[in-house]
Structure formats: structure tokens, C-alpha cells
N, C-alpha and C positions, 0 to 999 in steps of 0.2 A: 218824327213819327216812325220811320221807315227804321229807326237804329232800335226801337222802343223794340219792334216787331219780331227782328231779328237776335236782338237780344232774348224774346222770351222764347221764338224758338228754339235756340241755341238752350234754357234752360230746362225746355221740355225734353229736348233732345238729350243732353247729360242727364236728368233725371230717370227718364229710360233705362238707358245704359246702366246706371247704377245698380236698379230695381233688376234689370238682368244680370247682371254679375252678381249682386246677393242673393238670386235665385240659386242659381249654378252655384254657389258657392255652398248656400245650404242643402243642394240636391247633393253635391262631391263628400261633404261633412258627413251625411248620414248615410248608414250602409245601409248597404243593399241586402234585403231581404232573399232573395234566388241564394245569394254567395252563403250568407249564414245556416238557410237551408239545405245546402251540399254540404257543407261541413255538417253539420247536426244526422245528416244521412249516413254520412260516411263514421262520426263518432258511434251511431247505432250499431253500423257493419261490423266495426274493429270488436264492440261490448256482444255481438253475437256471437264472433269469431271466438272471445274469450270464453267462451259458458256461460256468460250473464244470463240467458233465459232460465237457465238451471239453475244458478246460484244467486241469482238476484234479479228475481223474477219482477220484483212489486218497479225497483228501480227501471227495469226495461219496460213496463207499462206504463209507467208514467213517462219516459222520452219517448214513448211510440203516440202515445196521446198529443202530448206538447206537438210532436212533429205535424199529427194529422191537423190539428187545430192550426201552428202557423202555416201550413199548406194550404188551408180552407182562408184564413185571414189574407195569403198573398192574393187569393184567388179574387178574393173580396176587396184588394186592392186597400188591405187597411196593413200600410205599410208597418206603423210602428208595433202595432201588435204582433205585426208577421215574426218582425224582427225579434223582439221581447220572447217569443215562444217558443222562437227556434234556436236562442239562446238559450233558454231552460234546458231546451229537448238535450242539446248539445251538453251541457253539464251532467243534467240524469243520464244523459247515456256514458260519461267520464266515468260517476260513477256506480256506475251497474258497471263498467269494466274494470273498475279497481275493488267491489267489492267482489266482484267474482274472481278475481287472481289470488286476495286476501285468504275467501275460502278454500278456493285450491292449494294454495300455499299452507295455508293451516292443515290441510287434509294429508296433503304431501307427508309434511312434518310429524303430523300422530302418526302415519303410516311407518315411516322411516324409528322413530320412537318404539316403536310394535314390533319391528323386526329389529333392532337392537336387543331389546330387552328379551327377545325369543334366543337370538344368537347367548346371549348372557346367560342365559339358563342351561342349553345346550352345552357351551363352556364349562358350566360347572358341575353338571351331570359325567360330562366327558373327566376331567379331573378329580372327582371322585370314585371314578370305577376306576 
């Protein structure tokens, strides 16, 4: 009786244990919402820094949006949504900075294009007197 006893503690006892380490192990698997939310802060700062307000306006509303939503989601303790949205934000804010470099880049280039083709004219003005 006394082996019976010790035995099932012994299986309550490893049962435990298990139930806590597949806890910890599915808390360690899934990220952390705070971590995702710095990064998604910081991909906004870089896409400000770029001109994205300017040049890719609608893309920076929508990661300022996403942001405030997984901030209010952390708050609310609704972990995977937090995470999911500050994913988003973090994307939209990627590109709100590549679509704003693209325009500036484009703008650059007609720019550069403009004064080429003014020099060109110049040239040949100069060569014909």
C-alpha cells in the first residue's frame, strides 16, 4: 500500500514538472510583444527620418495605427494580437521607408535628367555661335 502511494506521488510529482517545463517552453517559443514593439518603434523612427511622412504618407498611417493598436493590445494583455500588430506596424513602417527613398530616388534622377538636358542645350547653343 505504502509503494502504491509513493509511486502515485512520484507520478503526480513528474507530471508537474512536465506541465512546467511545456509551460516555459511555450512562454520561451513565443515572442515577446514589448521586443516586437521597440523594433516596430524604431522601423517608424528610421521611415520618419527617411521622408516617409512626405512621401508615403498613407504607409506611415497605417504603421502608426498598427503601432497604437498593438500598444493598446499589450496593454490589454492580449499577447498575440499585440505581437501580430506590431508586426504589421513594423512592415508598414519598412515600407513607408522604401517607398519614400524610391521617390526620392526618382525625384533625384528626373532632377539630374533636367540639368543634363539644360547643360545639352547650353552646349549647343555655345557651338553654334
Amino acid at each position: 500500500m505504502r509503494q502504491v502511494s509513493r509511486a502515485s506521488k512520484l507520478a503526480k510529482g513528474a507530471t508537474l514538472w512536465a506541465m512546467i517545463a511545456l509551460s516555459a517552453a511555450a512562454y520561451a517559443s513565443s515572442p515577446i510583444p514589448a521586443e516586437k514593439i521597440a523594433v516596430a518603434k524604431s522601423a517608424l523612427q528610421r521611415a520618419e527620418q527617411s521622408g516617409a511622412p512626405e512621401f508615403a504618407p498613407r504607409e506611415m498611417a497605417a504603421a502608426r495605427d498598427k503601432l497604437a493598436r498593438a500598444e493598446k493590445a499589450a496593454a490589454d494583455h492580449n499577447k498575440q494580437s499585440a505581437t501580430q500588430l506590431a508586426e504589421q506596424a513594423d512592415v508598414d513602417a519598412q515600407l513607408a521607408e522604401a517607398t519614400a527613398q524610391r521617390t526620392k530616388s526618382h525625384k533625384a534622377a528626373m532632377e539630374f535628367d533636367s540639368s543634363m538636358q539644360a547643360l545639352r542645350q547650353e552646349s549647343q547653343r555655345s557651338s553654334t555661335n
